[in-house]
C-alpha positions as CSV (number, residue, x, y, z in Angstrom):
1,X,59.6,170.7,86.2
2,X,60.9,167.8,84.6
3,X,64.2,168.5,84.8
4,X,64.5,169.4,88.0
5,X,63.0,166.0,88.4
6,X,65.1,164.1,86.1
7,X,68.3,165.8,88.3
8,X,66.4,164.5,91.7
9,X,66.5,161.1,90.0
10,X,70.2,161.6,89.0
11,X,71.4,162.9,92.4
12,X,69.4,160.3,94.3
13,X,72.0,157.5,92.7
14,X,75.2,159.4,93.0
15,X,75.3,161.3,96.2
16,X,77.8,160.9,98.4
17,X,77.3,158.0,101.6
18,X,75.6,159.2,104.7
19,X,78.5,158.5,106.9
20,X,82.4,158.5,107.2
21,X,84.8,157.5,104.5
22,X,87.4,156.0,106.9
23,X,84.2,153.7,108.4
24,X,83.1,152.9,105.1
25,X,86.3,151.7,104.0
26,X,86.7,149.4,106.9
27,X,83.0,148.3,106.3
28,X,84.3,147.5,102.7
29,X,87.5,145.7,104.2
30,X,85.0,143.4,105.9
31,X,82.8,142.7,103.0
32,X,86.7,141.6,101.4
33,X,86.7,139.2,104.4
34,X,83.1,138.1,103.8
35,X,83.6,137.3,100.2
36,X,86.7,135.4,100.6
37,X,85.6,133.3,103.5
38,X,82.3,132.6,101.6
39,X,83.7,131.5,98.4
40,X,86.2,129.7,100.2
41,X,84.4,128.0,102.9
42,X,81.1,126.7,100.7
43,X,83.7,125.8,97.8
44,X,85.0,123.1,100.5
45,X,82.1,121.7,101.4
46,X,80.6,121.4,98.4
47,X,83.8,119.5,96.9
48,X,83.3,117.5,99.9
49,X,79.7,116.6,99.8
50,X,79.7,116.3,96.0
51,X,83.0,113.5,96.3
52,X,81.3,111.9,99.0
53,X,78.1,110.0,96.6
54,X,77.9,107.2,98.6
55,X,77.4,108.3,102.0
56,X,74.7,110.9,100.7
57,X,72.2,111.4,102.6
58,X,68.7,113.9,102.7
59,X,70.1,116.3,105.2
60,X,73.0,116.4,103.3
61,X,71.1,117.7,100.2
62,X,69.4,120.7,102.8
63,X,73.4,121.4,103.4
64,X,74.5,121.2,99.7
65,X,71.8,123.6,98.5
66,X,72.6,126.2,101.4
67,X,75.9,126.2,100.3
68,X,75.3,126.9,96.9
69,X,73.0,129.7,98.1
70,X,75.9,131.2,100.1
71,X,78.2,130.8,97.0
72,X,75.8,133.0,95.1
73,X,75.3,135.9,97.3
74,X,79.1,135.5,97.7
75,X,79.9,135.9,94.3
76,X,76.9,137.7,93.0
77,X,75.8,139.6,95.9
78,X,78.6,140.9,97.8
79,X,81.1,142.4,95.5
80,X,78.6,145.6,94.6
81,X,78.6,146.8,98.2
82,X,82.2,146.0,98.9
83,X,83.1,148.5,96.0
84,X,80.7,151.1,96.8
85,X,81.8,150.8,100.6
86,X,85.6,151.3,99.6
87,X,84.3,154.0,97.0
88,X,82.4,155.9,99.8
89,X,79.2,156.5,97.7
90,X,77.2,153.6,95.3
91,X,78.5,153.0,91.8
92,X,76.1,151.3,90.2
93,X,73.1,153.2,89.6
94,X,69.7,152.3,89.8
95,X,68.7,148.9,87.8
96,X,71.7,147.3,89.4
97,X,70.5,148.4,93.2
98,X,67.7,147.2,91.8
99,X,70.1,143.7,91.0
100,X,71.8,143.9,94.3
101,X,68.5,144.2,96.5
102,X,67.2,140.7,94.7
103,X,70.3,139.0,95.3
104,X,70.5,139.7,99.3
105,X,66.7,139.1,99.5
106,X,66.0,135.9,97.5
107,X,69.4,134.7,99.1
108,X,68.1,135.1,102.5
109,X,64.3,133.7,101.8
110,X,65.4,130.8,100.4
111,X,68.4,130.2,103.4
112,X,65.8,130.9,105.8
113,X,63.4,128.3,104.4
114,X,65.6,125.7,103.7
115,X,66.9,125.8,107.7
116,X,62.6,125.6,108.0
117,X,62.9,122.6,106.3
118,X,65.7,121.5,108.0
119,X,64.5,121.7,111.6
120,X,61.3,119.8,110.4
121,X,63.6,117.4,108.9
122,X,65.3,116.6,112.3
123,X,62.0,117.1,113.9
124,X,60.8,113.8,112.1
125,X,63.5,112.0,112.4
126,X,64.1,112.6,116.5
127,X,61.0,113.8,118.2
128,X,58.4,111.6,115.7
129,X,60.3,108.8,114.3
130,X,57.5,107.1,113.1
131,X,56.9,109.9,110.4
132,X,60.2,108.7,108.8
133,X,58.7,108.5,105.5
134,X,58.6,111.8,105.2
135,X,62.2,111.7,105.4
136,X,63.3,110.7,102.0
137,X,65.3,112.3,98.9
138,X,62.3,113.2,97.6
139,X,60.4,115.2,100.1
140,X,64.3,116.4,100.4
141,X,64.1,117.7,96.9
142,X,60.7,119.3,97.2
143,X,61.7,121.1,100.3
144,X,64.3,122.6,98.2
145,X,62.1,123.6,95.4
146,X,59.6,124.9,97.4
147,X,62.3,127.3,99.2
148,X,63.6,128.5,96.0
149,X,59.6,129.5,95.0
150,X,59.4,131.1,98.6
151,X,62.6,133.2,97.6
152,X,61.1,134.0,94.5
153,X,58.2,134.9,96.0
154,X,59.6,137.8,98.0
155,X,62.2,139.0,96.1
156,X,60.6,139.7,92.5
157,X,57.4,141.7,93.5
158,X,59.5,144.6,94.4
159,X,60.9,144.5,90.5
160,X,57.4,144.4,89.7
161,X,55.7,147.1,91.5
162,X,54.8,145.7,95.5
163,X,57.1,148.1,97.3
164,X,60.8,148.6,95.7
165,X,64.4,148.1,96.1
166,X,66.6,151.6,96.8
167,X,69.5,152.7,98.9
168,X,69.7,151.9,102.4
169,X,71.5,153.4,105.3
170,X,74.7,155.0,104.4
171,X,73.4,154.2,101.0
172,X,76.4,151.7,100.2
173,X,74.1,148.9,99.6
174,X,70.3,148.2,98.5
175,X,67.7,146.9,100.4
176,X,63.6,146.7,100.5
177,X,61.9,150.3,100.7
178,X,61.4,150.5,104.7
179,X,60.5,154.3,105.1
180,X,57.4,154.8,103.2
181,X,54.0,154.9,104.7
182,X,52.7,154.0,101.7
183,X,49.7,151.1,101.7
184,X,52.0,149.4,99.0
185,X,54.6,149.6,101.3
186,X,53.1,149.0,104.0
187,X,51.4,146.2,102.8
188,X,54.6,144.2,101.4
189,X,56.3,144.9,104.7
190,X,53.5,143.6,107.0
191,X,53.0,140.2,105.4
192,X,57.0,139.6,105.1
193,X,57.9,140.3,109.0
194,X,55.0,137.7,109.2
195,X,55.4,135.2,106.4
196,X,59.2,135.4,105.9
197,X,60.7,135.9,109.0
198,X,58.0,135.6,112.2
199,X,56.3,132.5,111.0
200,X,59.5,130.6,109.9
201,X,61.2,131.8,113.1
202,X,58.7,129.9,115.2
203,X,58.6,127.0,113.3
204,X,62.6,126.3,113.9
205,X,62.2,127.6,117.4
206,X,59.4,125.1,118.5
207,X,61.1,122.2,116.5
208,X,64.5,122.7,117.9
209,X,62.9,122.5,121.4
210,X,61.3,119.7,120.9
211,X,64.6,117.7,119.6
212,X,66.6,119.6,122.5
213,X,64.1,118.0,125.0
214,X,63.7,114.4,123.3
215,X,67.7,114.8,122.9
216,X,67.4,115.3,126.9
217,X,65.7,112.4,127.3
218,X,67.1,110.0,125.3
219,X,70.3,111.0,127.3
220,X,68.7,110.1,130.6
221,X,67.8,106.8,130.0
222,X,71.3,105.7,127.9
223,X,72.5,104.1,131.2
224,X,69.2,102.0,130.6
225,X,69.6,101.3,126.9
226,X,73.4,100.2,127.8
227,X,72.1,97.6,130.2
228,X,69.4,95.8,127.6
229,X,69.6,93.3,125.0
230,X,71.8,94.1,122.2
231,X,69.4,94.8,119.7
232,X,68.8,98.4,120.7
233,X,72.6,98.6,121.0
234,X,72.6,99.6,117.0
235,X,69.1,101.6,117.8
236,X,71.4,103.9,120.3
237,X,74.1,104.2,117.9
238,X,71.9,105.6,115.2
239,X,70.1,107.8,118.1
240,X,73.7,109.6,118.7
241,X,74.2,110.0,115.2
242,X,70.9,112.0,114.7
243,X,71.7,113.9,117.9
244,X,75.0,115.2,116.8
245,X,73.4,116.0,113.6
246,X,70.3,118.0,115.4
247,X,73.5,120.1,117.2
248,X,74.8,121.0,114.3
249,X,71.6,121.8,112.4
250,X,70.8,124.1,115.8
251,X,73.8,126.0,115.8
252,X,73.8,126.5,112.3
253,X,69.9,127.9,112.5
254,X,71.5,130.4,115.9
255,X,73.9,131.6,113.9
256,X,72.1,132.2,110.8
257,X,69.7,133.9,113.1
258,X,72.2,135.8,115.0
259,X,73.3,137.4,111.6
260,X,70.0,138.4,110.1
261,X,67.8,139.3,113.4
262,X,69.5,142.6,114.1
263,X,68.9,143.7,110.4
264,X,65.2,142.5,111.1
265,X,65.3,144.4,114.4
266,X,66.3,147.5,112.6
267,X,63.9,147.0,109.0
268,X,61.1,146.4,111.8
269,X,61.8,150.0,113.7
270,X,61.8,151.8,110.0
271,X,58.9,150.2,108.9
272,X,56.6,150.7,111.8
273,X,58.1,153.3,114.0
274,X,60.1,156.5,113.3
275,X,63.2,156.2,110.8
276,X,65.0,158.8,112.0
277,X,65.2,156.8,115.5
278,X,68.4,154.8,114.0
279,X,71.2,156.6,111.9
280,X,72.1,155.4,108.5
281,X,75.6,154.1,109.7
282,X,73.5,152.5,112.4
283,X,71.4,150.8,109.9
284,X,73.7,149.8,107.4
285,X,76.1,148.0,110.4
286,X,73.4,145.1,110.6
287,X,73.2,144.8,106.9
288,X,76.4,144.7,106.5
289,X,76.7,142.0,109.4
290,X,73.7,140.1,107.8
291,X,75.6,139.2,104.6
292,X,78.4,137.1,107.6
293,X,76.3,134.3,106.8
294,X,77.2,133.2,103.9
295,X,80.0,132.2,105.6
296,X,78.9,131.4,109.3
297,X,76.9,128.2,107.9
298,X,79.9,126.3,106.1
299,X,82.5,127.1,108.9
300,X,79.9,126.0,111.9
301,X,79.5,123.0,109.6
302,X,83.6,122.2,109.5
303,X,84.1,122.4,112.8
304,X,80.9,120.1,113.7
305,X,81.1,117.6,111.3
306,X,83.6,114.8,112.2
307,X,83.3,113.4,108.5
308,X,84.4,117.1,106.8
309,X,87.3,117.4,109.2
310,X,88.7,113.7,107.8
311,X,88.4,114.9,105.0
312,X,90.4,118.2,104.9
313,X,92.9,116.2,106.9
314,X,93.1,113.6,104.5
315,X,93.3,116.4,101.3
316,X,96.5,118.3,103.9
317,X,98.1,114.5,104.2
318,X,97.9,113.7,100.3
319,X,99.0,117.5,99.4
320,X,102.4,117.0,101.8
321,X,103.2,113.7,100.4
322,X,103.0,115.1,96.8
323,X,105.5,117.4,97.6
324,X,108.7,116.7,97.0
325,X,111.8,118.1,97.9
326,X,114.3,119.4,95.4
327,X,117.5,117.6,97.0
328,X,115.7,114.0,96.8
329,X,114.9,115.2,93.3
330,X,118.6,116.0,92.1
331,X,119.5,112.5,93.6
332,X,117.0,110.7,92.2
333,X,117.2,112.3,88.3
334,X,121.6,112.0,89.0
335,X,121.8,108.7,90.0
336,X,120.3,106.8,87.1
337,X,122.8,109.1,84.5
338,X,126.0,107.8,86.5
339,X,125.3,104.4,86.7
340,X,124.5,105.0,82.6
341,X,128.1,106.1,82.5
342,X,130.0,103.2,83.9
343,X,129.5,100.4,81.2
344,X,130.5,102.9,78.2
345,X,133.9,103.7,80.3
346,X,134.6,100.6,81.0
C-alpha cells in the first residue's frame, strides 16, 4: 500500500503535459518573450525613476515598487515554467511547484493592491482634493507595506496547510488547488475571489470612474478657467498634469486587468462549477497570458510618460555621440605623430 502510494506521489510530478509538445514549445517561446521584455522593460524604468531623485514624487514610489514586483516574477517566477513548457512535462518536482506557485501568487496580490492604492491615490488627489494629506511619502510607503502583507497574506497559507499549490492545466506551471471540493479548499478559494480579486476590483473600478467623470468636467469648464484671472492659470496646469497621470494609472490598471481576469474567469469555473468544463491547454493559456504583465505595466508606462521618453531619448543621443568612428580615430592618433616628426628632420 505504501508503495503504490509513494509511486502515485512520484508519477504525479513527472508525467508527461496534458497537451501537445509542438503548443507547449511555442507557449515556452512566449514565456522567452515574457522574461526578456520584463527584465528589460522594468530595468529601464527603474534606472530612470531611481536617476531622477529630485523630481520624485508619491505616485512615483506606487510605480517603482510595481516594477520591482514585475522584475521578481520575471526573474524568479517565469524561468520554471518556460523550461518545463519547452521540456513538455514539469522538471522541478514538488517543493519547487510548491516555489513557483508563491512567486505568481504573492507577485500578483501585491501588483493588484498596489494599483488599489494607486487609484485611491489619484482618487484623492482629483475627485477630493481637499484630502491631499493623505497624499504624502508616507501614506505612499505604508501603502506599499501594507500590499506586500496582503501578498503575504495569500500566498503563504497554502505552504502552510489552507489549500495547496500543485500542477495546473497542462501541468507546465503551478498554481492554487482549484478542483477540490474540499471545505479547506473551498474555504481559501471563496474568501480570495472576494478579498483578493472582487473587492480590490471594485475599488479601482469606482475610483477610476469618479476621476474619469471629474476629469470630464474639469474639461468642460477649461474654456472658463482660460478666461479668469491668472491665479487659477497655474491651478489648471497642475489639473492637466494629474489628469495625464490618472490616464496613465487607468490604462495601466485595464491592462493589468486584461491579463489576470481571464485566468480569474477560468480559477472561478474550476472552483465553483465542473473542471472538466475547460481543458487543461484551455486553462493553462490564461495563466500563461497572466504572467504578460510583468511586462504590460512598464511598457504602458514608456509610451505614456512624456518624462521616460526624454529620457531614453536623451540616453540614444549620449550613446551616438560616444561613438566614434574608426577613420576620425586613425586621423586623430596620426596626426599628432607627424607633426612629432618634423622638428627631429629638420
Amino acid at each position: 500500500m505504501n508503495e503504490s502510494l509513494n509511486s502515485f506521489v512520484y508519477n504525479e510530478w513527472t508525467q508527461p503535459a496534458l497537451a501537445s509538445c509542438q503548443i507547449l514549445k511555442w507557449i515556452g517561446g512566449y514565456l522567452c518573450f515574457t522574461f526578456i521584455c520584463g527584465i528589460t522593460l522594468n530595468g529601464i524604468i527603474l534606472s530612470i525613476l531611481c536617476d531622477s531623485k529630485h523630481r520624485r514624487s508619491p505616485i512615483d514610489i506606487f510605480i517603482i515598487c510595481l516594477c520591482i514586483s514585475d522584475l521578481l516574477a520575471s526573474l524568479l517566477g517565469i524561468p520554471l515554467p518556460l523550461t518545463s513548457n519547452l521540456a513538455c512535462r514539469w522538471l522541478y518536482g514538488k517543493y519547487l511547484c510548491y516555489y513557483e506557485g508563491f512567486i505568481a501568487y504573492f507577485v500578483g496580490m501585491v501588483g493588484l493592491y498596489l494599483l488599489t492604492a494607486l487609484s485611491l491615490n489619484r482618487y484623492w488627489i482629483i475627485v477630493t482634493p481637499n484630502r491631499e494629506e493623505f497624499v504624502t511619502f508616507k501614506t505612499a510607503y505604508i501603502s506599499v507595506f501594507l500590499s506586500i502583507l496582503g501578498g503575504l497574506f495569500w500566498a503563504l497559507p497554502p505552504i502552510l496547510g489552507w489549500n495547496d499549490y500543485t500542477l495546473e492545466g497542462a501541468r507546465t506551471s503551478c498554481s492554487i488547488r482549484w478542483q477540490d471540493r474540499t471545505a479547506n479548499v473551498l474555504s481559501y478559494n471563496i474568501l480570495m475571489f472576494v478579498f483578493a480579486y472582487i473587492v480590490p476590483l471594485s475599488v479601482m473600478i469606482y475610483c477610476n470612474i469618479c476621476i474619469y467623470l471629474k476629469v470630464r468636467q474639469v474639461a468642460k469648464n477649461k474654456l472658463l478657467w482660460n478666461k479668469s484671472i491668472t491665479a487659477l492659470r497655474s491651478h489648471q496646469k497642475r489639473q492637466n498634469v494629474e489628469q495625464r497621470l490618472a490616464k496613465t494609472v487607468f490604462i495601466i490598471i485595464l491592462t493589468f486587468s486584461i491579463a489576470w481576469t481571464p485566468y480569474a474567469i477560468v480559477a472561478f469555473i474550476s472552483s465553483f462549477f465542473s473542471p472538466t468544463i475547460i481543458s487543461p491547454l484551455g486553462a493553462s493559456i490564461p495563466a500563461i497570458f497572466a504572467k504578460s504583465s510583468v511586462y504590460f505595466n512598464p511598457f504602458v508606462y514608456i509610451i505614456s510618460n512624456s518624462h521616460i521618453r526624454s529620457k531614453l531619448f536623451h540616453w540614444r543621443k549620449t550613446i551616438n555621440q560616444t561613438h566614434i568612428d574608426p577613420s576620425k580615430e586613425t586621423v586623430e592618433l596620426t596626426t599628432p605623430l607627424n607633426k612629432c616628426r618634423t622638428p627631429l628632420t629638420s
